[in-house]
C-alpha positions as a printed Julia matrix, in Angstrom:
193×3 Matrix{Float64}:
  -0.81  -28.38    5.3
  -1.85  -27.88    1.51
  -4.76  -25.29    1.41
  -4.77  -24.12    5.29
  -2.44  -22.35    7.69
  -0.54  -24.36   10.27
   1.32  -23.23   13.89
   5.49  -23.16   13.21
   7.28  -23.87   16.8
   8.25  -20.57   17.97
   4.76  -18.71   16.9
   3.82  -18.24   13.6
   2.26  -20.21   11.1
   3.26  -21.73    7.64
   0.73  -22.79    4.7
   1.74  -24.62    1.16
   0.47  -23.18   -1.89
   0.99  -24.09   -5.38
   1.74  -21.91   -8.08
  -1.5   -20.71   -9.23
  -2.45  -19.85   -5.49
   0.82  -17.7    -5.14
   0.07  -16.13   -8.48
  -3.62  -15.57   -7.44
  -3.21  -13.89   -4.04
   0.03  -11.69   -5.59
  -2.35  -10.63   -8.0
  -5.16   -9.84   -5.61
  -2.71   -8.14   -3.1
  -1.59   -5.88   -5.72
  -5.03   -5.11   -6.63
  -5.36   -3.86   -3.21
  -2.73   -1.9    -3.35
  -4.13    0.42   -6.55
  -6.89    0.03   -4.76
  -6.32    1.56   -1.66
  -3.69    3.69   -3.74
  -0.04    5.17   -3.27
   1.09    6.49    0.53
   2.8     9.81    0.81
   6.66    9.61    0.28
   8.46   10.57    3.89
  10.4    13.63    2.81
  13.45   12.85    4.87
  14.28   16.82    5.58
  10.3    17.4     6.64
   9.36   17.49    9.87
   8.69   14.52   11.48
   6.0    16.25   13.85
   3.96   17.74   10.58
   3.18   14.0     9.71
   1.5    13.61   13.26
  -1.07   16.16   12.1
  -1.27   15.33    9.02
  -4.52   15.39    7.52
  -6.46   13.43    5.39
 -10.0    13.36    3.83
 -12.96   14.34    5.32
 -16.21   13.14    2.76
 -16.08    9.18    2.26
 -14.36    7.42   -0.7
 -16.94    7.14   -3.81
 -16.07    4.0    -4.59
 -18.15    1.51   -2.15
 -14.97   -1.3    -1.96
 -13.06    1.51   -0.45
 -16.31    2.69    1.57
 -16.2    -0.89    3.1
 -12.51   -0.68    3.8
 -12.82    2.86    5.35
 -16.08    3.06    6.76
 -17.67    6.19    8.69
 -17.11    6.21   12.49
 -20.54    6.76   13.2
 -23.76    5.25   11.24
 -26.25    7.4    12.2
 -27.23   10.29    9.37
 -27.6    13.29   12.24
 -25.62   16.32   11.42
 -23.65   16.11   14.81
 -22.26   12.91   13.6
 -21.37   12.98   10.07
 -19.43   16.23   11.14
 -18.05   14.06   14.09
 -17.45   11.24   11.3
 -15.22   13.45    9.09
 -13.51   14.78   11.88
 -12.64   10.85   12.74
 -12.06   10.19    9.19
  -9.55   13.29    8.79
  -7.18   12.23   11.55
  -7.63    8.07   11.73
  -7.88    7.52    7.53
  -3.88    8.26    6.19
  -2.87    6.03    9.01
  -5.41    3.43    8.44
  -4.35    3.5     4.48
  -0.98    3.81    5.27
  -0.88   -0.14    7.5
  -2.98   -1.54    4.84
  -0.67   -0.99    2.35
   2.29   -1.96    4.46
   0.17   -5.05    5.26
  -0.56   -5.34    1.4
   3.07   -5.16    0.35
   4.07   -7.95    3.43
   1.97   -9.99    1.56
   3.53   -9.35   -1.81
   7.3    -9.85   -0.41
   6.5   -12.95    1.33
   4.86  -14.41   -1.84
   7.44  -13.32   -3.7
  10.35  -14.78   -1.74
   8.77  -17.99   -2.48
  10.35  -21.03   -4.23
   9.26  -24.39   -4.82
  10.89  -27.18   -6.02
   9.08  -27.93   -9.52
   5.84  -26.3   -11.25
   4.0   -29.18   -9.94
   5.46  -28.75   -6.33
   4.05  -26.41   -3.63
   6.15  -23.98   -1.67
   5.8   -23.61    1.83
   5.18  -20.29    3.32
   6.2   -19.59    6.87
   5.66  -16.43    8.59
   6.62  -14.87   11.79
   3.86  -13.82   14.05
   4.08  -10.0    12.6
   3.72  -11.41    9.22
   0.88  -13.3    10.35
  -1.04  -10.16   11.73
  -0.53   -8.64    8.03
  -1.68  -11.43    6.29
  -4.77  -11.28    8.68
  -5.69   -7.71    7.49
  -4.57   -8.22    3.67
  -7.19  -11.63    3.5
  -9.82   -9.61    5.58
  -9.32   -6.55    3.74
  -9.77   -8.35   -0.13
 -12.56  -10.69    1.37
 -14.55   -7.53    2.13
 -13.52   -5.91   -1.01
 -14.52   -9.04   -3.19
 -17.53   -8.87   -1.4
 -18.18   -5.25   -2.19
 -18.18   -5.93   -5.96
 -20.12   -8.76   -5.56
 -22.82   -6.92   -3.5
 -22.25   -9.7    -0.81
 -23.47   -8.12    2.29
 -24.76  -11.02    5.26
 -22.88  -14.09    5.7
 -26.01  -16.22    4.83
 -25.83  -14.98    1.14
 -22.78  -16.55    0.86
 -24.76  -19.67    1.11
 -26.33  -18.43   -2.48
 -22.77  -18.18   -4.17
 -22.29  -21.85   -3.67
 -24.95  -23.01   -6.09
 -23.6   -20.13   -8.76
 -23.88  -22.18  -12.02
 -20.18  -22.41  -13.55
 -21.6   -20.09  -16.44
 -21.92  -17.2   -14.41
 -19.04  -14.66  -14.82
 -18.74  -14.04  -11.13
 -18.21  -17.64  -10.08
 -14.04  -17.22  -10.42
 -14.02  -14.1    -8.06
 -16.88  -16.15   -5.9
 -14.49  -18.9    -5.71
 -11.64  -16.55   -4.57
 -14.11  -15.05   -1.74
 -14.9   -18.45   -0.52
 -10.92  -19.73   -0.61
  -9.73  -16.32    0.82
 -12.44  -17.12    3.53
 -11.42  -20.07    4.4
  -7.84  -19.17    4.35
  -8.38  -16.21    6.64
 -10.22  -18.55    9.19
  -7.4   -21.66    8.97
  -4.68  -18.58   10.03
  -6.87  -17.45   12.79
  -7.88  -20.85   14.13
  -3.6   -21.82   14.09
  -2.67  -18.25   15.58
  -5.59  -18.42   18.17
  -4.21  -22.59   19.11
């Protein structure tokens, strides 16, 4: 089980990780979190219809990471569409935020409620199916940001980022693209079984 996901009987899957992993994807999860930045307190007198129509942004986030994460609807450059884009983008964008920081934080509380049994020891991390879905979008969602900053952008330069010499000051975040990557696929591969 060390180092990949594994089915649990009832759905679910369950994946050991040592100390420095758990510290490593908290760390990274939280990133994402400042990253994608704070939600919108419910204001429990408001109206709950007003946060139906809600709006958000309509121009694309400057930063490319969060370009990546919230990308335009349409590609195309024609006047119809970018207005048709930040149309999209005004009504889809606070929701879209809003799960991947609930799928951020999932992450965080279920590393959190770890224990293991010694600093050498692993602990064993079993989620539900629900939690499984989060973790799917937090390890997709800091894959593609990872990838962002390290202007990673077809799968067959990935290829290049295994021959990074270990003098090169991307090769730690290279090495957590490739392990998110191949955590990401180990959870799909026991959720799709």
């Amino acid at each position: 089980m060390a180092g990949h996901f594994e089915a649990v009987p009832g759905g679910g899957a369950a994946v050991a990780l040592d100390e420095v992993e758990v510290s490593i994807l908290r760390s990274l999860a939280v990133q994402l979190l400042e990253l994608v930045g704070p939600g919108d307190e419910p204001d429990a007198d408001a109206d709950p219809l007003a946060a139906l129509f809600a709006e958000g942004p309509s121009e694309p986030p400057s930063d490319p990471a969060l370009r990546r994460l919230f990308p335009d609807a349409y590609a195309d450059d024609s006047e119809e569409l970018r207005a048709a884009a930040a149309d999209f983008r005004r009504f889809t964008e606070n929701d879209l935020r809003a799960r991947k920081r609930e799928d951020a934080l999932a992450v965080v509380r279920a590393l959190d409620g770890l224990t293991s049994e010694g600093p050498e020891e692993s602990a064993v991390l079993k989620l539900t199916p629900d939690e499984s879905r989060s973790w799917l979008g937090t390890l997709n969602d800091l894959r593609l940001t990872i990838a962002t900053r390290l202007d990673i952008t077809e799968d067959e330069e990935s290829e290049r980022l295994y021959r990074l010499p270990d003098s090169d000051p991307r090769k730690p975040m290279v090495m957590a693209y490739l392990w998110l990557g191949a955590l990401q696929e180990s959870l799909v591969e026991t959720l799709m079984s």
